[in-house]
LUMSEDO-768190 format. One record per residue: residue number from 1; chain; x, y, z of N, C-alpha, C in turn. Coordinates in Angstrom, 2 decimals. Layout:
N
NUM_A_X_Y_Z_X_Y_Z_X_Y_Z
...
! end
This chain:
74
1_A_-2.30_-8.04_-6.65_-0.93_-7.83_-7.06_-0.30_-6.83_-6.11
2_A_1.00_-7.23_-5.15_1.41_-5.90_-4.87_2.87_-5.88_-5.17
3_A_3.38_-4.90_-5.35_4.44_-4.20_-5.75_5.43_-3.70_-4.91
4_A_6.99_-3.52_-4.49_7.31_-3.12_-3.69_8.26_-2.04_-3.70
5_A_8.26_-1.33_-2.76_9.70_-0.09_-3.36_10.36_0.18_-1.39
6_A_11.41_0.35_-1.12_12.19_0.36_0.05_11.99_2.16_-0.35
7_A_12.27_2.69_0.94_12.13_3.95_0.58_13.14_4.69_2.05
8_A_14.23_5.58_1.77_14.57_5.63_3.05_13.97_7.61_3.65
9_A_14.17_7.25_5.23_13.71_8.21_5.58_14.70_9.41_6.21
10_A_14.60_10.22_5.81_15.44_11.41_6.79_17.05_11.52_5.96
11_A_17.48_11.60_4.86_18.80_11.21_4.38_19.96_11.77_5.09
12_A_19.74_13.02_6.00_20.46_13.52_6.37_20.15_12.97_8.26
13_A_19.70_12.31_8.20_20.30_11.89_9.72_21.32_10.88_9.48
14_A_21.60_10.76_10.79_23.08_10.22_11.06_22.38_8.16_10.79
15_A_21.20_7.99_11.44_20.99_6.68_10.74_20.17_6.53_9.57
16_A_20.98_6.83_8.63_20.74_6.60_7.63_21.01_4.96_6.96
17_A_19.94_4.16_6.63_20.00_2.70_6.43_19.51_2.02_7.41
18_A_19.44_2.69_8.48_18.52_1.59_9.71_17.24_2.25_9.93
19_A_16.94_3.27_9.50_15.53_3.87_9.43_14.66_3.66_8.17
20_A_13.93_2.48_7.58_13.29_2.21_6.26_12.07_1.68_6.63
21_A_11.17_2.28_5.51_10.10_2.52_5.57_9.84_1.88_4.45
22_A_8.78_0.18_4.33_7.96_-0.14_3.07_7.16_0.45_2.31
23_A_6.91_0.36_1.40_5.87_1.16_0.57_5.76_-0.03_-0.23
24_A_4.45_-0.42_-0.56_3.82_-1.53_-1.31_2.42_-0.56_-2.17
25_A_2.17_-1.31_-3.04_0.98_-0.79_-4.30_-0.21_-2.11_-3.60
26_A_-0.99_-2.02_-3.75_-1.87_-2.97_-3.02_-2.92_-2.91_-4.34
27_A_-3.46_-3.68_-5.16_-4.50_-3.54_-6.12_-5.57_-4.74_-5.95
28_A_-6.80_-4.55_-5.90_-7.81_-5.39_-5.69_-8.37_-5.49_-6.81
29_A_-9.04_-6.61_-7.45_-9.76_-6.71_-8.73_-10.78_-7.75_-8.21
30_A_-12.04_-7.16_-8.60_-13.23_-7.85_-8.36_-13.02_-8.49_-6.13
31_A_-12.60_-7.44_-5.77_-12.77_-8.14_-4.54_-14.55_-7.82_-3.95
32_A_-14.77_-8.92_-2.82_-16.16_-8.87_-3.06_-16.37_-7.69_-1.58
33_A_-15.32_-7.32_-0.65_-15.44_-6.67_0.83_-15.90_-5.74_0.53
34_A_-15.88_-4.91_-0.86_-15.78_-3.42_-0.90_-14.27_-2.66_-0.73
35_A_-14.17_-1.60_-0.79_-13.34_-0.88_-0.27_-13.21_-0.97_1.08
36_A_-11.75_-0.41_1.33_-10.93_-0.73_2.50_-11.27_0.82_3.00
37_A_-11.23_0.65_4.26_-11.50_1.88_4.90_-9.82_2.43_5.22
38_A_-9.55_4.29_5.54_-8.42_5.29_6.01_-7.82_4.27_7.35
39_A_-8.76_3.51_8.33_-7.89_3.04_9.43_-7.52_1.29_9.31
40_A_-8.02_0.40_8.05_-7.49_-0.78_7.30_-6.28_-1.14_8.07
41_A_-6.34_-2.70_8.24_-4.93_-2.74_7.95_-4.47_-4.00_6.88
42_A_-3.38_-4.43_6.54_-3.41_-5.50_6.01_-2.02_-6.31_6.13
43_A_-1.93_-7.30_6.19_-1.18_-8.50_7.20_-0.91_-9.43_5.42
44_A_0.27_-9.22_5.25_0.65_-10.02_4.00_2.26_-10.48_4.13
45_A_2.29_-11.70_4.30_3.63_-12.65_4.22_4.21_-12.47_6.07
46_A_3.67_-12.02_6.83_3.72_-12.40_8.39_3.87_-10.59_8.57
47_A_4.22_-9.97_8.14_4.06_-8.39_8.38_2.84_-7.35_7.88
48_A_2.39_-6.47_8.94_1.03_-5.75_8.88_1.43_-4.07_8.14
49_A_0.91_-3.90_7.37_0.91_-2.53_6.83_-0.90_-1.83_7.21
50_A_0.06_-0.83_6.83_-1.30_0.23_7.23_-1.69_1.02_5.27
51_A_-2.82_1.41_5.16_-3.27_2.06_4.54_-2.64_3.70_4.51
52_A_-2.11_4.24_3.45_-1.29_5.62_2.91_-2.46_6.10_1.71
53_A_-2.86_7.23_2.18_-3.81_8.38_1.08_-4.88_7.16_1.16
54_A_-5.54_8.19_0.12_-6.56_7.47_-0.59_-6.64_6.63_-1.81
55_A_-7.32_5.73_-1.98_-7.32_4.68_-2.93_-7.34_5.40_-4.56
56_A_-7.06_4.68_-5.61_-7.26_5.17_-6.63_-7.79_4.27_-7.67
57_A_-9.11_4.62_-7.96_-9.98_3.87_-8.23_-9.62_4.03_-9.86
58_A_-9.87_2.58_-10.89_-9.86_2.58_-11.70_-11.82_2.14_-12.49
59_A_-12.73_2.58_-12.74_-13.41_2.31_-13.27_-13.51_2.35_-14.73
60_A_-13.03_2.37_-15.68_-13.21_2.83_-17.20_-14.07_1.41_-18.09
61_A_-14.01_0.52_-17.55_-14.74_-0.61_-17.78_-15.36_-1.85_-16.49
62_A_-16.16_-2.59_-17.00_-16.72_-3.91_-15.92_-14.94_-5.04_-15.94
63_A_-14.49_-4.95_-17.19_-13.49_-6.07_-17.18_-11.95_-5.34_-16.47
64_A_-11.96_-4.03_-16.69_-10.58_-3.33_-16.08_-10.75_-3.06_-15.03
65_A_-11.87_-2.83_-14.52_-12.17_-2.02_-12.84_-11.12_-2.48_-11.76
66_A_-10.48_-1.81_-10.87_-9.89_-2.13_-10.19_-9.51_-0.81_-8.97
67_A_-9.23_-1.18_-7.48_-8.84_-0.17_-6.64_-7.36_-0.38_-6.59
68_A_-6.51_1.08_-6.32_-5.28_0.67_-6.17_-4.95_1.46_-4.81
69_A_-4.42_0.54_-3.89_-3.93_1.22_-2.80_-2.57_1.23_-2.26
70_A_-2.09_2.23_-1.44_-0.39_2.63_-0.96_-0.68_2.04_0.32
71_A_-0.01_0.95_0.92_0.08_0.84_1.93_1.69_0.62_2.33
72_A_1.80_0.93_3.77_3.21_1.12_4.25_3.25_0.43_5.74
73_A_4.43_0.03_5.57_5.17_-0.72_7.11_6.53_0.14_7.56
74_A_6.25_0.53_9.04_6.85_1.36_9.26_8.47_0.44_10.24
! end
């Protein structure tokens, strides 16, 4: 599942609206690779994002388990 939010950068520069930065939620359930490594990248709908922080792992059960990751296109 990923999720999306536009996010802008710098509000006080003068280009403001031509400088935007993706931010996507990236969540894996039962994937079989393992975790994604800090230098990852991932290539979804013809554009490549990079991996942001660290993952946030959900373990509290076998049926909920899931990783959630921030990745961004700059």
């Amino acid at each position: 599942m990923i999720q999306t939010n536009t996010l802008m950068i710098g509000d006080e520069d003068q280009a403001v609206g031509f400088q935007t930065e993706e931010q996507l939620r990236l969540r894996l359930v039962n994937y079989p690779g393992g975790e994604l490594g800090a230098q990852s990248q991932v290539v979804w709908n013809g554009r490549r994002y990079s991996i942001h922080g660290e993952p946030r792992r959900f373990n509290s059960s076998p049926r909920t388990a899931h990783v959630d990751y921030t990745i961004k296109r700059f």
